[in-house]
C-alpha positions, 0 to 999 in steps of 0.5 A: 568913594574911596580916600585920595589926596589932594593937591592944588596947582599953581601953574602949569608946569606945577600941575605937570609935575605933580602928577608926574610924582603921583604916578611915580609915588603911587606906581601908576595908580590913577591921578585926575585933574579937577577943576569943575568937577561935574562929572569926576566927582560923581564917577568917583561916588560910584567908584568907577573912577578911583583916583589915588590923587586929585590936581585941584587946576582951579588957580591955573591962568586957563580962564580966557576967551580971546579973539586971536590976529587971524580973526580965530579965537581962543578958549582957555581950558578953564573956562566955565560952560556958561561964560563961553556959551555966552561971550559975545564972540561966541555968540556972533561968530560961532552961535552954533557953539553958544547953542550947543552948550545951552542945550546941555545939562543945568544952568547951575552944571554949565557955571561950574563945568570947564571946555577941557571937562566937557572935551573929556566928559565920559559916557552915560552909558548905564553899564558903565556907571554901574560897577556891578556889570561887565563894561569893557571901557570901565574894566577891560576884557570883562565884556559888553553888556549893552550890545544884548542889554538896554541900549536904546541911547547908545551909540550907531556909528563907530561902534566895536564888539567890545563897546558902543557907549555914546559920546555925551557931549554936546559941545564936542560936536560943535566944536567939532563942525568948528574944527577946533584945535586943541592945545597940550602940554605934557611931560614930553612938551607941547602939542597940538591936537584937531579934534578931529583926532583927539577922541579914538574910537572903541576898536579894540580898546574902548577903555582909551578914549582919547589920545591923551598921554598920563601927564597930559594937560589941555591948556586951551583950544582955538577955532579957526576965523569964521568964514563970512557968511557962513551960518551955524546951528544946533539941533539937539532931538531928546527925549524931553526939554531939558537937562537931557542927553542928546537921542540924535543932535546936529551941528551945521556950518554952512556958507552959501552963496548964489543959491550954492552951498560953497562950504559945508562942515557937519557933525553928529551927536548922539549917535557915535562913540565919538563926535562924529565929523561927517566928511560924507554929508559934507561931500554931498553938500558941497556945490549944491543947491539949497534943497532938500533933496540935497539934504536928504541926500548929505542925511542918507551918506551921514548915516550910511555906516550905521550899525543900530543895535536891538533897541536903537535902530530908531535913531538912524531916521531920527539923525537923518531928520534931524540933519535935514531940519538943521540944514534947513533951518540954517539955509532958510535966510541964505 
């Protein structure tokens, strides 16, 4: 790990001109805001992210969880993985959120890891974290390894030629299927973000992930009402029980009514350079009966652009499974 400087910021705005000094003073040398840590600092360890200037944002107002007007919610940047997880809004209301994040990591990562961490939590890929192989998300133009290397865990869906690292969240496909809007500011003011466009893909510039401009400082994201009678879950597949990355994962939200699916939201895990929003299966399911067919159906449309590389072509009837179980385990009461 290299040498940095640390400040620590006492609101917003601080935070936002902090780093605006950091990059000026240091002529566009790398900062990074902290606040749980969990993957930053181990990125630095490796010295695949080398920060000049960490923003300590632990002090920041950014730690609730409140139910808005509309019935939505809203979610603070700070808030620890644990306290959202199981914040009894969450886990009425949005269970398929409470499920996601309890499936990922360690008891004691979820008390310490944040909702904008985890909205910018980047790829396991191996190639990545080791800095002695070419990786085109660490350093650009250097190349691929994985697309002819180990890639069984990697991505099928929104790959590039010059990447295919998989998106390791598990909350960002929740949140996904939930629509959630994520809330910035920044040097150039507020704004706000569907995560449906906060995350790019790779194209020609994996080493931008998502559409976030230096300065920029997620204060809160909010989740629209939920629908009534809608029913929500996540089925996580890996390769063992626990503290372990998603091969294929499913969120499902779904309202049904007369036998009748009248509302449909589905995201993919696992699988993509992105969470992966399938508008396909979604498509597929909407007016449709409770039925299998019908599931399998939705599976073969989310998986329909899948471009599985040597060692992971498995993963394509994995996800496709996995989807029809979740839906089915999320219609069987409707």
């Amino acid at each position: 790990m290299k040498n940095f400087a640390l400040t620590r910021a006492t609101d917003s705005a601080n935070a936002i001109a902090a780093a605006s000094k950091a990059t000026t003073a240091q002529q566009g040398a790398e900062f990074r805001f902290i606040a749980g840590g969990t993957t930053l600092i181990d990125l630095m360890k490796l010295n695949v992210e080398q920060p000049m200037t960490l923003i300590d944002i632990n002090r920041l107002p950014l730690d609730k969880i409140e139910a808005l007007p509309d019935g939505g919610l809203t979610i603070g940047a700070g808030v620890r993985n644990s306290d959202l997880a199981f914040h009894p809004l969450v886990r009425k209301d949005y269970a398929v959120l409470s499920e996601a994040i309890l499936s990922g990591a360690s008891a004691q990562l979820r008390n310490m890891a944040t909702t904008a961490g985890n909205l910018l939590q980047r790829t396991r890929c191996m190639y990545f974290r080791e800095t002695n192989m070419p990786c085109n998300k660490r350093e650009p133009g250097s190349g691929c390894a994985a697309i002819t290397g180990v890639n069984r865990s990697l991505a099928i869906l929104g790959t590039s030629e010059h990447c295919i690292a998989t998106n390791p969240s598990d909350m960002n496909v929740a949140m996904a299927a939930l629509e959630a809007v994520i809330y910035v500011r920044g040097t150039k003011g507020e704004r706000s973000i569907p995560i449906a466009d906060f995350h790019v893909l790779p194209g020609n510039t994996p080493q931008r992930e998502t559409v976030l401009e230096p300065g920029d400082l997620i204060t809160h994201v909010t989740l629209p009402p939920s629908a009534p009678g809608s029913r929500s879950l996540y089925l996580k597949l890996r390769d063992r029980a626990s503290y372990e990355f998603a091969l294929a994962s499913a969120a499902v939200v779904i309202t049904a009514s007369g036998g009748k699916i009248t509302r449909a939201r589905i995201a993919l895990g696992g699988v993509g350079t992105k969470p992966w929003r399938s508008v396909e299966a979604e498509n597929e399911l909407n007016g449709q009966s409770l039925d299998e067919a019908i599931f399998r159906k939705a599976a073969d449309a989310a998986l329909r652009d899948a471009k599985p590389q040597s060692q992971n072509g498995f993963k394509v009837e994995l996800a496709k499974r996995c989807l029809v179980h979740a839906l089915k385990l999320a219609t069987q009461h409707a």
